[in-house]
N, CA, C and O atoms as CSV, one atom per row, in Angstrom:
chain,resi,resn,atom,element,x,y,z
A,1,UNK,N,N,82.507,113.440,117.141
A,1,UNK,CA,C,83.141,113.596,115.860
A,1,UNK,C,C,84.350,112.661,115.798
A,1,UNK,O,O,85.217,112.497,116.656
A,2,UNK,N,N,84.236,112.152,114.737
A,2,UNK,CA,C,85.432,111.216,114.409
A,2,UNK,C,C,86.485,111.853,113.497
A,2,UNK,O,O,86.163,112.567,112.547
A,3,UNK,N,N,87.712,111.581,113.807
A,3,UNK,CA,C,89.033,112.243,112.893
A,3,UNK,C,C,89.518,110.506,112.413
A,3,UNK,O,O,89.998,109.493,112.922
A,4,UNK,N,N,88.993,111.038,111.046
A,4,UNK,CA,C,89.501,109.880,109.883
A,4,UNK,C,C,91.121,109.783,108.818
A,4,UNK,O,O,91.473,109.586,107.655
A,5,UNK,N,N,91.752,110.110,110.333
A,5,UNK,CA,C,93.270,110.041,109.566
A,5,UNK,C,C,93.404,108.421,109.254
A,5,UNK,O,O,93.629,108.273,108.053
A,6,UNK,N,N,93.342,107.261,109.905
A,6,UNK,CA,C,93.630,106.059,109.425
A,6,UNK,C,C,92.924,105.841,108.486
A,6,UNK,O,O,93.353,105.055,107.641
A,7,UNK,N,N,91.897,106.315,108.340
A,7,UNK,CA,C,91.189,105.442,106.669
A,7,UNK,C,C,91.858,106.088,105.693
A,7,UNK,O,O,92.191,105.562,104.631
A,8,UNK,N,N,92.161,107.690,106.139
A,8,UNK,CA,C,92.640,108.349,104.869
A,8,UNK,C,C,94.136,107.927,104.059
A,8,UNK,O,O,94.505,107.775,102.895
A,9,UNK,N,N,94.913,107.818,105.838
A,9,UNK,CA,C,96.413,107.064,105.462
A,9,UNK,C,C,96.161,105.861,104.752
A,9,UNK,O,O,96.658,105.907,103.627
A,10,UNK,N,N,95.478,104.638,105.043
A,10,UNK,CA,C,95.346,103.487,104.342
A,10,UNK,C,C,94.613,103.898,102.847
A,10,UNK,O,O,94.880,103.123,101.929
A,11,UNK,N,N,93.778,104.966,102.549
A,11,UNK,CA,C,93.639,105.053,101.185
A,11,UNK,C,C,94.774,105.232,100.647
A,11,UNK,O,O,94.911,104.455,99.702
A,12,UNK,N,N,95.725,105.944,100.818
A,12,UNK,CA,C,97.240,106.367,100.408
A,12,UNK,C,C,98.088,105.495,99.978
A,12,UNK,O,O,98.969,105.601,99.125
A,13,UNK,N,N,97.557,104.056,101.045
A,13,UNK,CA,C,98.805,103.107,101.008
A,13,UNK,C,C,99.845,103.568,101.387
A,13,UNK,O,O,100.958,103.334,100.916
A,14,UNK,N,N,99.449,104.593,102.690
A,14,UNK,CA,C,100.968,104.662,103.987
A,14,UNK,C,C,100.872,103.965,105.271
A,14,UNK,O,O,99.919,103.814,106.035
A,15,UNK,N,N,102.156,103.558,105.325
A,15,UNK,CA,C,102.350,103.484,107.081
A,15,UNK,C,C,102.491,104.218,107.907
A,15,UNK,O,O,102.565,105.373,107.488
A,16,UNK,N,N,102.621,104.051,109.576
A,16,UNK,CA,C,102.665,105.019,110.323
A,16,UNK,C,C,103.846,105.894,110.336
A,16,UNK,O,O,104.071,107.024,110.768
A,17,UNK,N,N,104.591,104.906,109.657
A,17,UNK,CA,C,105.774,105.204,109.779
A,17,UNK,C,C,106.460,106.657,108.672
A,17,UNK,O,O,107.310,107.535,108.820
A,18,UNK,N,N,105.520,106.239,107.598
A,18,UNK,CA,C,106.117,107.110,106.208
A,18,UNK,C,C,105.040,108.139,106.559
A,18,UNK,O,O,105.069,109.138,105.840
A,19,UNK,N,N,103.829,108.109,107.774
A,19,UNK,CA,C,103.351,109.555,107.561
A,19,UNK,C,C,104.270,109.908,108.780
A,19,UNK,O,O,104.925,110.945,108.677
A,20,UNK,N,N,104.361,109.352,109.633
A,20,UNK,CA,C,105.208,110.172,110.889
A,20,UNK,C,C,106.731,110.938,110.133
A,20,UNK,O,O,107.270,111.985,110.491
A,21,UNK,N,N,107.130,110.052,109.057
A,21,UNK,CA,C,107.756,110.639,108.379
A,21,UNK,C,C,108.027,112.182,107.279
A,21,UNK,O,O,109.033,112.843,107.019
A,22,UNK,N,N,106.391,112.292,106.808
A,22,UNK,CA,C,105.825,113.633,106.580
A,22,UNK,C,C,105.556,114.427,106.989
A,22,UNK,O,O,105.589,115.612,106.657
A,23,UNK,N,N,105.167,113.808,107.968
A,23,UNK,CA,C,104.212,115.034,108.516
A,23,UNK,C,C,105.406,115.201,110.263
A,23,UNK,O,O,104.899,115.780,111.223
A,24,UNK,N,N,106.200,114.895,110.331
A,24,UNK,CA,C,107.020,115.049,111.448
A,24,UNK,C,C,106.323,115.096,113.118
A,24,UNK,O,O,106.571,115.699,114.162
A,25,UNK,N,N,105.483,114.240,112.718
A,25,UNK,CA,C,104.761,114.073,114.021
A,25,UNK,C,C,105.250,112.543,113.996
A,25,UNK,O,O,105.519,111.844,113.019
A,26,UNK,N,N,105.296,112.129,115.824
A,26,UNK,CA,C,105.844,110.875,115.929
A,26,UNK,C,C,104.606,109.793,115.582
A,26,UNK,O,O,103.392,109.993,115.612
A,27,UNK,N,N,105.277,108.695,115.275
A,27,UNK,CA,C,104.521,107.532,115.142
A,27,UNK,C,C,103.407,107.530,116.617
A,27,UNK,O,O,102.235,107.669,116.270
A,28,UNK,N,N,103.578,107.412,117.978
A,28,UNK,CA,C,102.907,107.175,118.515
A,28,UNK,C,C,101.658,108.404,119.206
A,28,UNK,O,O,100.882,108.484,120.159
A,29,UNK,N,N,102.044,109.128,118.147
A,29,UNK,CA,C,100.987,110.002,118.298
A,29,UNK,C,C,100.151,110.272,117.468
A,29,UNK,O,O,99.055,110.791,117.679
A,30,UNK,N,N,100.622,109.927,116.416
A,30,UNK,CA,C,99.613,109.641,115.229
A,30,UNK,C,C,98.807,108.146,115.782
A,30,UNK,O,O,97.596,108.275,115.959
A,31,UNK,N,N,99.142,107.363,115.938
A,31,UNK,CA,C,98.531,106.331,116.365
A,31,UNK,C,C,97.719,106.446,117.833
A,31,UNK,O,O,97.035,105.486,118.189
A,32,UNK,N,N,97.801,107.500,118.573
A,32,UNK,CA,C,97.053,108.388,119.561
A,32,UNK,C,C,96.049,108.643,118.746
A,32,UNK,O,O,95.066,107.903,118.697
A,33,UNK,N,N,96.210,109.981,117.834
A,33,UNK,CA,C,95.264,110.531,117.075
A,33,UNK,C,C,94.290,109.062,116.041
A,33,UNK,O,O,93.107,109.401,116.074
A,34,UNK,N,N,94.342,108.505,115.711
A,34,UNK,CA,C,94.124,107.353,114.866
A,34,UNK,C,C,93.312,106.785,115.662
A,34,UNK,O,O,92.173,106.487,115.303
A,35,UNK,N,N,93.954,106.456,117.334
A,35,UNK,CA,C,92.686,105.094,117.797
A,35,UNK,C,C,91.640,106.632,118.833
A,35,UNK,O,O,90.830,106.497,119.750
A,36,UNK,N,N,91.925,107.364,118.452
A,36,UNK,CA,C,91.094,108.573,119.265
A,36,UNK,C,C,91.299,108.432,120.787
A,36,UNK,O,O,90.303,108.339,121.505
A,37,UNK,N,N,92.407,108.415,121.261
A,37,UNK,CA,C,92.651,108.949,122.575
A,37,UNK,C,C,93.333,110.376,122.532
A,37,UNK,O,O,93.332,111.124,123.510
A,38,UNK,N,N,93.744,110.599,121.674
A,38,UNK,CA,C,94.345,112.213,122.074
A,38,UNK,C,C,93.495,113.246,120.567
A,38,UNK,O,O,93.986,112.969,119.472
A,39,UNK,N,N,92.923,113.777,120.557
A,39,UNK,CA,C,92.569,115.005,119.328
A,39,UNK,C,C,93.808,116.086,119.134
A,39,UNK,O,O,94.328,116.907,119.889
A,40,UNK,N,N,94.077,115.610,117.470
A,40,UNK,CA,C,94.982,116.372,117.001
A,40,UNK,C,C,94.716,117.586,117.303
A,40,UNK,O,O,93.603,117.842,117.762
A,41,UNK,N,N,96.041,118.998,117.041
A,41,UNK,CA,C,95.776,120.129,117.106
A,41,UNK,C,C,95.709,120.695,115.711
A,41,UNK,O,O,95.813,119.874,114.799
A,42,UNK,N,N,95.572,121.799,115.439
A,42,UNK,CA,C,95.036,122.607,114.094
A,42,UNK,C,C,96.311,122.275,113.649
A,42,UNK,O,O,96.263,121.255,112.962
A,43,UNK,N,N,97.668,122.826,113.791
A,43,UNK,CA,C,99.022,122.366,113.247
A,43,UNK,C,C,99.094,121.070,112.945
A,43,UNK,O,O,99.588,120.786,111.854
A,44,UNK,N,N,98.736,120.250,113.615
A,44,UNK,CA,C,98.787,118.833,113.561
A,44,UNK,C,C,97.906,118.185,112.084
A,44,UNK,O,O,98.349,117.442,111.207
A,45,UNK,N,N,96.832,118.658,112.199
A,45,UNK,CA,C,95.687,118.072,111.112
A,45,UNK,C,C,96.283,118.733,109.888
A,45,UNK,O,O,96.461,118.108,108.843
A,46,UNK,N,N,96.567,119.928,110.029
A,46,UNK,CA,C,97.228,120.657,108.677
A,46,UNK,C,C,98.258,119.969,108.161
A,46,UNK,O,O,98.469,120.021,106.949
A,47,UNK,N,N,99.180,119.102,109.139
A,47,UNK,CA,C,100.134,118.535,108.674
A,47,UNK,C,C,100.015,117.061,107.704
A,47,UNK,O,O,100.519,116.580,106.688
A,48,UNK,N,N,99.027,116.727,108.725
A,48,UNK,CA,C,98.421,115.133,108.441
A,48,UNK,C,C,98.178,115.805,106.718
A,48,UNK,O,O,98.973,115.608,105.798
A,49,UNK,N,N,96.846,116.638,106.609
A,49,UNK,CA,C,95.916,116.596,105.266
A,49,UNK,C,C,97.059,117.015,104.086
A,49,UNK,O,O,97.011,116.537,102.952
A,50,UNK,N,N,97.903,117.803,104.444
A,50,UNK,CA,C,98.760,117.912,103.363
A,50,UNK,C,C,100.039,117.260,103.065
A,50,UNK,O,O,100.873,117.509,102.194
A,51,UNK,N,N,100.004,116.281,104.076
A,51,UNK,CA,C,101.031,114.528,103.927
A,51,UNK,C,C,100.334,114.167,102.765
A,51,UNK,O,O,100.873,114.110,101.659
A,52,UNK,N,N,98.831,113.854,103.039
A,52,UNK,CA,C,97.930,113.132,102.673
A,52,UNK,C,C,97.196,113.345,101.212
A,52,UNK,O,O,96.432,112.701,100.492
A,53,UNK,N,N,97.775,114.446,101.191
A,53,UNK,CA,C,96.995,115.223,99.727
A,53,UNK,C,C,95.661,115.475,99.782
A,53,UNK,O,O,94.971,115.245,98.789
A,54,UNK,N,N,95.086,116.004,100.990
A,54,UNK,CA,C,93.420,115.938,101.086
A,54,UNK,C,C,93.370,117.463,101.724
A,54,UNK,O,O,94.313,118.253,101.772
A,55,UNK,N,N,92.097,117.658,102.175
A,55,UNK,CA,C,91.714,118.609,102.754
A,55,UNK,C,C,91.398,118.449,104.298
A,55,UNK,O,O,91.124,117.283,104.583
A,56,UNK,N,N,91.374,119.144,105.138
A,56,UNK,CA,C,91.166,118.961,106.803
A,56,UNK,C,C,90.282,118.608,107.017
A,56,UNK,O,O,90.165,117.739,107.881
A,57,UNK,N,N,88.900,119.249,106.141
A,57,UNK,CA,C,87.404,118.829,106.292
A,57,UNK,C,C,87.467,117.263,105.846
A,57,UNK,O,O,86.789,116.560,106.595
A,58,UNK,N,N,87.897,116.797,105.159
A,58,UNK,CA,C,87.944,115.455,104.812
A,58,UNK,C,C,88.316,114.346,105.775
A,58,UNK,O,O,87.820,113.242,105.552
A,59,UNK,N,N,89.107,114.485,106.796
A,59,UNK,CA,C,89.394,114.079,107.880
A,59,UNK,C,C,88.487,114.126,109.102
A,59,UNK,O,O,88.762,113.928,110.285
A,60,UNK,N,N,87.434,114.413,108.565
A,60,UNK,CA,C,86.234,114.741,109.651
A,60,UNK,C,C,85.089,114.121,109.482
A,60,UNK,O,O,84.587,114.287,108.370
A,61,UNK,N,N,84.199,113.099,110.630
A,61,UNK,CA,C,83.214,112.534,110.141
A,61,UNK,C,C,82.583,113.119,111.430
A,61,UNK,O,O,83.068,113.163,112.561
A,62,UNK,N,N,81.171,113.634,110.902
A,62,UNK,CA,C,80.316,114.384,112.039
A,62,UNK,C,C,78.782,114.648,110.907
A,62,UNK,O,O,78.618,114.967,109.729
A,63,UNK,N,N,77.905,114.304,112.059
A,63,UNK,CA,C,76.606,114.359,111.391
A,63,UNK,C,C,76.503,115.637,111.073
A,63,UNK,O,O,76.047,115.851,109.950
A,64,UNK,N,N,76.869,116.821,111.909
A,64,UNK,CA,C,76.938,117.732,110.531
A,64,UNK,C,C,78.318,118.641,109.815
A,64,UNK,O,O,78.942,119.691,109.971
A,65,UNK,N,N,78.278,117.501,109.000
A,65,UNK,CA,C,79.388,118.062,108.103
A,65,UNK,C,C,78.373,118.678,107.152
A,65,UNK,O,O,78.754,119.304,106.164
């Protein structure tokens, strides 16, 4: 399963910087979560999707969604 926070941030037209800024998670962990070495936690994604104005499921690419 893929976590599609960078496509979602670049639909936004944010940087790492203005979501690390929202969502109070640091830049280099969003960019963890982003190139998929670390999987966000439930707090974490909640934070991202509602930076983001989306939903959690939306951040999710998996054959079965």
């Amino acid at each position: 399963m893929k976590i599609l926070t960078y496509e979602a941030r670049r639909a936004k037209g944010l940087t790492l910087v203005q979501l690390s800024e929202k969502t109070k998670i640091s830049k280099s962990t969003l960019q963890c979560i982003e190139t998929g070495q670390v999987s966000p936690t439930l707090k974490q994604l909640e934070a991202i999707a509602l930076a983001l104005d989306t939903k959690i499921t939306a951040l999710f690419m998996s054959p079965n969604k």
